[in-house]
C-alpha positions in Angstrom: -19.3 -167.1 104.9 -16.7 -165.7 102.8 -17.3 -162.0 101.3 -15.8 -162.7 97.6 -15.3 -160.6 94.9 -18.8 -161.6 93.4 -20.2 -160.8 96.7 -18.6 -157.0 95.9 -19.7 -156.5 92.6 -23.3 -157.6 93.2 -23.3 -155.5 96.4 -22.1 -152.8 94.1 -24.8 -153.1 91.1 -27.6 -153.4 94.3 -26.2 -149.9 95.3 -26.0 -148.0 92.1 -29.5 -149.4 91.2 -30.9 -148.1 93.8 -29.3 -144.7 93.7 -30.6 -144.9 90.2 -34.1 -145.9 90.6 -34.0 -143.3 93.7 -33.1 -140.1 91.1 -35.9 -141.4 88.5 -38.6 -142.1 91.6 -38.0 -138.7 92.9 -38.0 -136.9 89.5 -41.2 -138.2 88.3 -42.6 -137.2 91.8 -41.4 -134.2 91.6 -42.6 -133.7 88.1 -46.6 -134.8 89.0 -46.5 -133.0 92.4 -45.5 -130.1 90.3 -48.1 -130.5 87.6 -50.8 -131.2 90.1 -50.4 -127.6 91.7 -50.6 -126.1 88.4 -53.4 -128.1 87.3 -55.0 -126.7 90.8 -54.0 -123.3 90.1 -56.2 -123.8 86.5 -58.7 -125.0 88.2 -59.0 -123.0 91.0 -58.6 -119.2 89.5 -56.5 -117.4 87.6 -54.7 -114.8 89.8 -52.0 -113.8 87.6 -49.2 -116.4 89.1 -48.2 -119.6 87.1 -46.4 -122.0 89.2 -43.5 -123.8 87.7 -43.2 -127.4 88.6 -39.7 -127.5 89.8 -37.7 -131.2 88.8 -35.6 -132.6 92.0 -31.9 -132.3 91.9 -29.3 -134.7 92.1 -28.2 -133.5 95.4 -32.0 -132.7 96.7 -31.9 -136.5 98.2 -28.7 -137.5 100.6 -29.1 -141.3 99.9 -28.5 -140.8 96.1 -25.0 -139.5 95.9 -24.2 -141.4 99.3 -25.1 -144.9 97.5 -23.5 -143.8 94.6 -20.0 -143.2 96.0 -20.3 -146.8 98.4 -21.5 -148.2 95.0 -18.2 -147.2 93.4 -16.0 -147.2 96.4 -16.9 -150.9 96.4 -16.4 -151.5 93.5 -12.9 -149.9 93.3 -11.6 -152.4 96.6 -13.4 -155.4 95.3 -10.8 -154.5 91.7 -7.7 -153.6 94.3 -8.6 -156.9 96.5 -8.8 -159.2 93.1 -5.2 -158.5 92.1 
């Protein structure tokens, strides 16, 4: 089996959608891990300290920017190897 150009670019959307999907997975984790412990603290007591749900970064996860960059690095050799 030959790896052709199409083979590159859909190997290259298959990475950049799953970096993608991987930032929005992890943020709306973060976002009702975060919520949770603040609706515990409401119902648990007040004792004076609010926790505040903290969203995940870009750079929190390893895989994201590391699927990102083989996403475009593929894409860029798959342009170079067309020509």
């Amino acid at each position: 089996m030959v790896f052709t150009y199409e083979h590159e670019i859909c190997t290259w959307i298959c990475f950049y959608l799953i970096s993608w999907n991987d930032v929005h997975v992890e943020r709306a984790a973060s976002q009702i891990a975060g919520y949770l412990e603040l609706s515990g603290f409401l119902a648990g007591g007040k004792t004076g300290n609010v926790p505040i749900p903290k969203t995940a970064g870009f750079f929190d996860n390893l895989f994201i920017p590391l699927f990102l960059i083989i996403g475009i690095v593929l894409l860029i050799l798959g342009r170079y190897k067309r020509k």
